[in-house]
N, CA, C and O atoms as CSV, one atom per row, in Angstrom:
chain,resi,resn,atom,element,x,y,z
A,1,UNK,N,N,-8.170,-10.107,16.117
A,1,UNK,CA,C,-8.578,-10.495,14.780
A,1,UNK,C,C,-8.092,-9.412,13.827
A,1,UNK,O,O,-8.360,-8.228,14.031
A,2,UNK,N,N,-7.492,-9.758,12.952
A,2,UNK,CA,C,-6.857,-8.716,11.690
A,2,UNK,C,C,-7.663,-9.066,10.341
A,2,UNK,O,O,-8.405,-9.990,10.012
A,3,UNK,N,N,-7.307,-8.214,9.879
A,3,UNK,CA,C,-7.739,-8.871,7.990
A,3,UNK,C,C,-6.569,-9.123,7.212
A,3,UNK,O,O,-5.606,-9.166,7.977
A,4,UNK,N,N,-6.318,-9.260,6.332
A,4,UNK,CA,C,-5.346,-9.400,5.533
A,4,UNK,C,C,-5.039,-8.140,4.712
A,4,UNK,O,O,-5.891,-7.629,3.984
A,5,UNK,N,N,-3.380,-7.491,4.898
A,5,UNK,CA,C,-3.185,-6.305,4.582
A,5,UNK,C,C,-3.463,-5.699,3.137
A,5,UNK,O,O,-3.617,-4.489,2.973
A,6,UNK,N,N,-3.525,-6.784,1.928
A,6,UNK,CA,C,-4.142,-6.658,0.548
A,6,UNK,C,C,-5.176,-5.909,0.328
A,6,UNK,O,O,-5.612,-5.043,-0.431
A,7,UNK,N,N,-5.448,-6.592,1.335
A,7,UNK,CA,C,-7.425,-6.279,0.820
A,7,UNK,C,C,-7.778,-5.171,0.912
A,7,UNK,O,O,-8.037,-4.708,2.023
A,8,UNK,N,N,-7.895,-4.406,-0.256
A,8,UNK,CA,C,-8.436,-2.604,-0.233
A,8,UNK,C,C,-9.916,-2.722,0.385
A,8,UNK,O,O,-10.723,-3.637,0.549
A,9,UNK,N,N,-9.867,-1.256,0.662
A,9,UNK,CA,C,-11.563,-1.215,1.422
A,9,UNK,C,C,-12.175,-0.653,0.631
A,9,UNK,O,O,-12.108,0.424,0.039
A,10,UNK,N,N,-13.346,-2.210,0.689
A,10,UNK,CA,C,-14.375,-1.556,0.173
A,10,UNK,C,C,-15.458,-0.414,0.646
A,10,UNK,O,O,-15.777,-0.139,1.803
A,11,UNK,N,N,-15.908,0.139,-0.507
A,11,UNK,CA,C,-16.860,1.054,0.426
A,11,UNK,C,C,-18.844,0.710,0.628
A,11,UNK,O,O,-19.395,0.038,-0.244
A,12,UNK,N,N,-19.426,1.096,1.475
A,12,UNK,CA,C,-20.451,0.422,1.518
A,12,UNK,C,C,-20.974,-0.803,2.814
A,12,UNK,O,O,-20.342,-0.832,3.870
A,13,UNK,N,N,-21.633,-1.334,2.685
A,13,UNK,CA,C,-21.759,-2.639,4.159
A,13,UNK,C,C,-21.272,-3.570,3.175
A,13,UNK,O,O,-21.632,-3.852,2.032
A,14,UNK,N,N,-19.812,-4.205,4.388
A,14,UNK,CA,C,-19.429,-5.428,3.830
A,14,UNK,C,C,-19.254,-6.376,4.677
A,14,UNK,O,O,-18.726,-6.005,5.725
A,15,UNK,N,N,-19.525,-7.538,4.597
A,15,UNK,CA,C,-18.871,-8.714,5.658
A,15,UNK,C,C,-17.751,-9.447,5.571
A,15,UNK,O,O,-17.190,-9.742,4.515
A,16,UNK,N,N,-17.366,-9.789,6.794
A,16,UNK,CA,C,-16.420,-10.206,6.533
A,16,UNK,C,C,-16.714,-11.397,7.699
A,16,UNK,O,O,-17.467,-11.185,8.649
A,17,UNK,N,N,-15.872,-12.932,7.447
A,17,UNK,CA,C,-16.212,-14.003,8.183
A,17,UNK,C,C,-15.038,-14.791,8.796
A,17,UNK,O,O,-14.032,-14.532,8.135
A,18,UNK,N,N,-14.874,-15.308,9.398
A,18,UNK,CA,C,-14.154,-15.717,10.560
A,18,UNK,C,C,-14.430,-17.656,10.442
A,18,UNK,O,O,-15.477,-18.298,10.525
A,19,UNK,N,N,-13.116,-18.075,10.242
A,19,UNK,CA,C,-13.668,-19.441,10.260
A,19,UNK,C,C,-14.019,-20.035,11.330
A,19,UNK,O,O,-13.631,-19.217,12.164
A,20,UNK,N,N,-14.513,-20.943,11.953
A,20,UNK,CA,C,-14.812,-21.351,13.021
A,20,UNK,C,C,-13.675,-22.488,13.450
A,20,UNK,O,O,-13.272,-23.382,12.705
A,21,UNK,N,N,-13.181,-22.211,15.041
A,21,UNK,CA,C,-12.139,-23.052,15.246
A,21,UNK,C,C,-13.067,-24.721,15.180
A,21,UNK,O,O,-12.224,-25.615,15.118
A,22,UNK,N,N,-13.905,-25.052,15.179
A,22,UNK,CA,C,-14.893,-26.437,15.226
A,22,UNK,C,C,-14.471,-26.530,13.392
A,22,UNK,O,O,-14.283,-27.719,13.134
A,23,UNK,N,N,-14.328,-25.866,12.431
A,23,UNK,CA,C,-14.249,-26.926,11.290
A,23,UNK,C,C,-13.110,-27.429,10.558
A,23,UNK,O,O,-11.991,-26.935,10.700
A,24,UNK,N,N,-13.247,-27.972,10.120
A,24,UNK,CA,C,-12.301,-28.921,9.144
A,24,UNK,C,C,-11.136,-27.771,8.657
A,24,UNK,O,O,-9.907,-27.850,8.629
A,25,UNK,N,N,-12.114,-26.616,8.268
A,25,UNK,CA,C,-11.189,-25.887,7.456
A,25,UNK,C,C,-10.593,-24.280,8.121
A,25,UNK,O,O,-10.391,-23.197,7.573
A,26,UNK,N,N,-10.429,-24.811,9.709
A,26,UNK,CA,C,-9.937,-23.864,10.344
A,26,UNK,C,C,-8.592,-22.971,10.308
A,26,UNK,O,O,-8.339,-21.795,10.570
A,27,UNK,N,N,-7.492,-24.622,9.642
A,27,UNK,CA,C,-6.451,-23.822,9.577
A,27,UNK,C,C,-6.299,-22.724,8.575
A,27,UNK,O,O,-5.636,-21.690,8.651
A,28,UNK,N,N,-7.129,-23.220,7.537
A,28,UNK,CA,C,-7.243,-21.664,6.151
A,28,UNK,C,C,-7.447,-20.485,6.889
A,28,UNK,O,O,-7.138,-19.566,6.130
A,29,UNK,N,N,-7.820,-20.013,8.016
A,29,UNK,CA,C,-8.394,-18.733,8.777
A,29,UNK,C,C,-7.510,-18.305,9.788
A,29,UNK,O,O,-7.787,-17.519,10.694
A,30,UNK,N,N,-6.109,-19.031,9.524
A,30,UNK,CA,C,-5.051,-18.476,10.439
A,30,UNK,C,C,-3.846,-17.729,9.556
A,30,UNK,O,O,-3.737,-17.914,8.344
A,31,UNK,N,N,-3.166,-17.066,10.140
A,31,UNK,CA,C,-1.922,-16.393,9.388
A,31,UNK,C,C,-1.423,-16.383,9.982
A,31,UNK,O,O,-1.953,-15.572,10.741
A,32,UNK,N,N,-0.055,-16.896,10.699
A,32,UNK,CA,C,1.137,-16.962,11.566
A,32,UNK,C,C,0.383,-17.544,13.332
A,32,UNK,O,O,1.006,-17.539,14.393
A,33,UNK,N,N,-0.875,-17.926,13.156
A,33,UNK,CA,C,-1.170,-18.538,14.584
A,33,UNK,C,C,-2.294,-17.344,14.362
A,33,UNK,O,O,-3.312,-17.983,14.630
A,34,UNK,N,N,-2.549,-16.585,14.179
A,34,UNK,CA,C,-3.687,-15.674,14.755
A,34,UNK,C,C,-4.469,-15.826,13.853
A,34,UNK,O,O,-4.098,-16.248,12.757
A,35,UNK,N,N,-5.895,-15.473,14.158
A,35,UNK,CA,C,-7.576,-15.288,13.253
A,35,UNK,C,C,-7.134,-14.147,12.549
A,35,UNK,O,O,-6.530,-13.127,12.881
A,36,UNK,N,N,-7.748,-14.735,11.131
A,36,UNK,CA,C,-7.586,-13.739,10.175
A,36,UNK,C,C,-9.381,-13.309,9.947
A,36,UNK,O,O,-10.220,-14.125,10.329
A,37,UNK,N,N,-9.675,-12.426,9.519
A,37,UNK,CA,C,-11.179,-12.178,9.487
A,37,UNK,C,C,-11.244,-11.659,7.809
A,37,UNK,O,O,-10.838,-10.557,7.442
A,38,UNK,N,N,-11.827,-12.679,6.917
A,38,UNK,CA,C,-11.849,-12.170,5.361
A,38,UNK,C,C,-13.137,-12.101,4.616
A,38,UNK,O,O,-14.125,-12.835,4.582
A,39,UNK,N,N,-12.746,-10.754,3.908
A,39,UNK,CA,C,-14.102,-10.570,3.440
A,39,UNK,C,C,-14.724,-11.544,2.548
A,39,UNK,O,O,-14.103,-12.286,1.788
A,40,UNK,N,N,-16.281,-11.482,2.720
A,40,UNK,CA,C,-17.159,-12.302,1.644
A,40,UNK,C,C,-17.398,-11.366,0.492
A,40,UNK,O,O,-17.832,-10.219,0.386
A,41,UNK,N,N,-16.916,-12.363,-0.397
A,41,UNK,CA,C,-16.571,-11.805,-1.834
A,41,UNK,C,C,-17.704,-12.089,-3.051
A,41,UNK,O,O,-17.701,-11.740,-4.232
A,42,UNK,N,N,-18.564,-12.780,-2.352
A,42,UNK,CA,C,-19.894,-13.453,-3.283
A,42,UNK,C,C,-20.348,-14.541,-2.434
A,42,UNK,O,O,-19.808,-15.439,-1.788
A,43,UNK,N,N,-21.516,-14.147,-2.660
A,43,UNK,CA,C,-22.670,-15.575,-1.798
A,43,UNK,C,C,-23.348,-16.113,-3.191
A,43,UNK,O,O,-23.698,-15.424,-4.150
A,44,UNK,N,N,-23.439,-17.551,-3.036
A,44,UNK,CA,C,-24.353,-18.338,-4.130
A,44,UNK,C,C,-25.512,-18.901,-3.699
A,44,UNK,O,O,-25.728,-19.271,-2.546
A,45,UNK,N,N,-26.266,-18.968,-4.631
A,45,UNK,CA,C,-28.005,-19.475,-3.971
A,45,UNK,C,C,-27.909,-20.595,-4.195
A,45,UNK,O,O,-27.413,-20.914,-5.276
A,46,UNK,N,N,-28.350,-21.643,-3.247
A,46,UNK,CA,C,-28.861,-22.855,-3.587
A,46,UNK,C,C,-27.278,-24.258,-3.539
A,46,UNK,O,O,-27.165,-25.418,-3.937
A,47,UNK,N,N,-26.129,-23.022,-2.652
A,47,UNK,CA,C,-24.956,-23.829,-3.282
A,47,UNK,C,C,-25.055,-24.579,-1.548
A,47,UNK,O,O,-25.716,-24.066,-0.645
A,48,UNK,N,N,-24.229,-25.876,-1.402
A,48,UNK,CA,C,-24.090,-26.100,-0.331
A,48,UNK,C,C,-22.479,-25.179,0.275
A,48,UNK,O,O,-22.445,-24.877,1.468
A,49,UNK,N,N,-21.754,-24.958,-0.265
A,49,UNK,CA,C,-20.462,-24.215,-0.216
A,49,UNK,C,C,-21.067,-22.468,-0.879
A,49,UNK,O,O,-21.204,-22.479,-2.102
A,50,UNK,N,N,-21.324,-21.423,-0.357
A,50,UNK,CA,C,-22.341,-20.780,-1.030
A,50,UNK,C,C,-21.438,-19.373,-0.748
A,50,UNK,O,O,-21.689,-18.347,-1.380
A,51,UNK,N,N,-20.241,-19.440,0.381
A,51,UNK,CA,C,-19.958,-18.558,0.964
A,51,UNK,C,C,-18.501,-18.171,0.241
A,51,UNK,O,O,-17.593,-18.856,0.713
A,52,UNK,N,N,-18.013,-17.134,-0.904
A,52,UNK,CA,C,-16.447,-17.114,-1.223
A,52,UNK,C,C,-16.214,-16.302,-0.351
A,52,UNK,O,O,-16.953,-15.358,-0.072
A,53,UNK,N,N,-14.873,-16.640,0.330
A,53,UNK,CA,C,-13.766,-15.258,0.685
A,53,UNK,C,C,-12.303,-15.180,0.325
A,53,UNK,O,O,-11.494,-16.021,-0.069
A,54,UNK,N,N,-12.230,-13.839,0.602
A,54,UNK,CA,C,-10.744,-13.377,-0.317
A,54,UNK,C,C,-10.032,-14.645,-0.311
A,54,UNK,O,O,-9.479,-14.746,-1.406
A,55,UNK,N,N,-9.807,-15.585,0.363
A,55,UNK,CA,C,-8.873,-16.157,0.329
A,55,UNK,C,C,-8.917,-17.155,-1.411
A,55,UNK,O,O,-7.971,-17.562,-2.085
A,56,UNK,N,N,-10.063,-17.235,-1.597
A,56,UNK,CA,C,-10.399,-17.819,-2.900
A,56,UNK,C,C,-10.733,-19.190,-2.583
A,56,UNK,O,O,-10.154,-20.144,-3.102
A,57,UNK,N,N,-11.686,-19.296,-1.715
A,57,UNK,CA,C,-12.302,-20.605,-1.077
A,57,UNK,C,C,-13.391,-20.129,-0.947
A,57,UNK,O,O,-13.566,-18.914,-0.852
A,58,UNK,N,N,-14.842,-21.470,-0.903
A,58,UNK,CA,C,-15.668,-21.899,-0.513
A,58,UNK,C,C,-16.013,-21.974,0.960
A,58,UNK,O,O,-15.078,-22.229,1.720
A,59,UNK,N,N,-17.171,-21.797,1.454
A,59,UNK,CA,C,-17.020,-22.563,2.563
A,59,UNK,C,C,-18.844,-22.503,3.327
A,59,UNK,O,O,-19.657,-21.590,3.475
A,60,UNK,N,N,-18.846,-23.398,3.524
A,60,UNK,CA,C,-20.841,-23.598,4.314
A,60,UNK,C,C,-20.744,-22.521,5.623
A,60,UNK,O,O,-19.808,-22.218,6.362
A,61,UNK,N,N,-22.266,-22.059,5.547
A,61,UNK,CA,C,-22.747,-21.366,6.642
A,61,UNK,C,C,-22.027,-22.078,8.126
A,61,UNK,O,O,-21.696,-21.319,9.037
A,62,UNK,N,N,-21.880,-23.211,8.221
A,62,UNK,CA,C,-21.967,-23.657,9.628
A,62,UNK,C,C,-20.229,-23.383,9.770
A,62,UNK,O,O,-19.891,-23.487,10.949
A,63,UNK,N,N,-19.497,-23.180,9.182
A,63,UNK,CA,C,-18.350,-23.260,9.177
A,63,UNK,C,C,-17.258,-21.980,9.651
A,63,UNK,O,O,-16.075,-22.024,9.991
A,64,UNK,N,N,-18.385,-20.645,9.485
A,64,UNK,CA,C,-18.136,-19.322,9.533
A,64,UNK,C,C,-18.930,-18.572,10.394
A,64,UNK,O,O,-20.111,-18.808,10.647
A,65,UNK,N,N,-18.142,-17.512,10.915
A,65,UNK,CA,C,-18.923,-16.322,11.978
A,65,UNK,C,C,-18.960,-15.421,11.471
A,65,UNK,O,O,-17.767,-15.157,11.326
A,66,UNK,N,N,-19.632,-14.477,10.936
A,66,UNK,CA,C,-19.807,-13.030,10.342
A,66,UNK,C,C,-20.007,-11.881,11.218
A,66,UNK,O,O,-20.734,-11.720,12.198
A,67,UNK,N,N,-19.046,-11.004,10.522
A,67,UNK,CA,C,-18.783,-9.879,11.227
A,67,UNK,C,C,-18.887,-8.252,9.812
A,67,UNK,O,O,-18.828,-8.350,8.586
A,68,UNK,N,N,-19.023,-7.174,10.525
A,68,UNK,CA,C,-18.823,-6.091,9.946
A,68,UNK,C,C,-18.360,-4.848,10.734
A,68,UNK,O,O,-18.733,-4.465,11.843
A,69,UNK,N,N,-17.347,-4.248,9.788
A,69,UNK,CA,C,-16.535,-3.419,10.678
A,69,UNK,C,C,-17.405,-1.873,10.471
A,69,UNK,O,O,-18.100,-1.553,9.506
A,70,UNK,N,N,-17.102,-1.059,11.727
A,70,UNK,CA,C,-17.420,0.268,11.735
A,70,UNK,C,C,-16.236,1.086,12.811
A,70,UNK,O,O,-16.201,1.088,14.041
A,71,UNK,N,N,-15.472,1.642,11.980
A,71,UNK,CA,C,-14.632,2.580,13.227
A,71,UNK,C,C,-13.638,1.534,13.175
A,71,UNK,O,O,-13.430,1.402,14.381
A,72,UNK,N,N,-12.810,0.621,12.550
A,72,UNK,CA,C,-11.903,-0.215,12.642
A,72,UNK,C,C,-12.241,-1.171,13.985
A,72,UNK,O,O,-11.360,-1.734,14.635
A,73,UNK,N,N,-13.533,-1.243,14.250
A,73,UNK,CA,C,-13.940,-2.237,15.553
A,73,UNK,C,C,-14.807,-3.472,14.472
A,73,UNK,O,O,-15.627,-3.075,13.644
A,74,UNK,N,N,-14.482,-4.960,14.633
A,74,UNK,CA,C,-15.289,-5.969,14.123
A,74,UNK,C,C,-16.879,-5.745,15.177
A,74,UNK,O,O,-16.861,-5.542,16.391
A,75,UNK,N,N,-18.093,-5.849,14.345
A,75,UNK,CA,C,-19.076,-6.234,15.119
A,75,UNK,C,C,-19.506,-7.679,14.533
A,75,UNK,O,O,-19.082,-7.973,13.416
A,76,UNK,N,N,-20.326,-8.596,15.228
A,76,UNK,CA,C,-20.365,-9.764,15.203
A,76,UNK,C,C,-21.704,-9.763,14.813
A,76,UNK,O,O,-22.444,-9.287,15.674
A,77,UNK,N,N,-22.271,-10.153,13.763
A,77,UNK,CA,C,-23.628,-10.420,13.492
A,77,UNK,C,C,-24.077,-11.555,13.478
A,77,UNK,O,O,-23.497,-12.572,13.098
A,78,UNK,N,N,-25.362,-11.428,13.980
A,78,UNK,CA,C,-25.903,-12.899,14.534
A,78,UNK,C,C,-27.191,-13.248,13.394
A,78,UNK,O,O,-27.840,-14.289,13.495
């Protein structure tokens, strides 16, 4: 799993989410065949699409796996 080389680091706890190969909108979460892992850029209350990431998309809880990095290792939060 990589991130996308743009994306400066932020500093602080950040997440970052992983699309799920089960949704609709799996292929957005690939870059040349491999999982891309992109940060969440804003959560909305009350939205059914509630989740932005860098990529400049939407996308529902059920659709994404969240992760946060420490030491350049993804951990997987449940």
């Amino acid at each position: 799993m990589t991130t996308p080389a743009q994306t400066p680091a932020p500093a602080g706890f950040v997440v970052y989410a992983v699309i799920r190969a089960s949704s609709k909108y799996a292929h957005q979460g690939r870059v040349g065949g491999r999982v891309v892992a992109m940060r969440v850029t804003r959560i909305e209350e009350r939205e059914e699409y509630a989740f932005h990431l860098d990529n400049g998309n939407r996308y529902r809880r059920e659709d994404l796996t969240f992760y946060t990095k420490h030491e350049n290792r993804f951990i997987k939060l449940r």
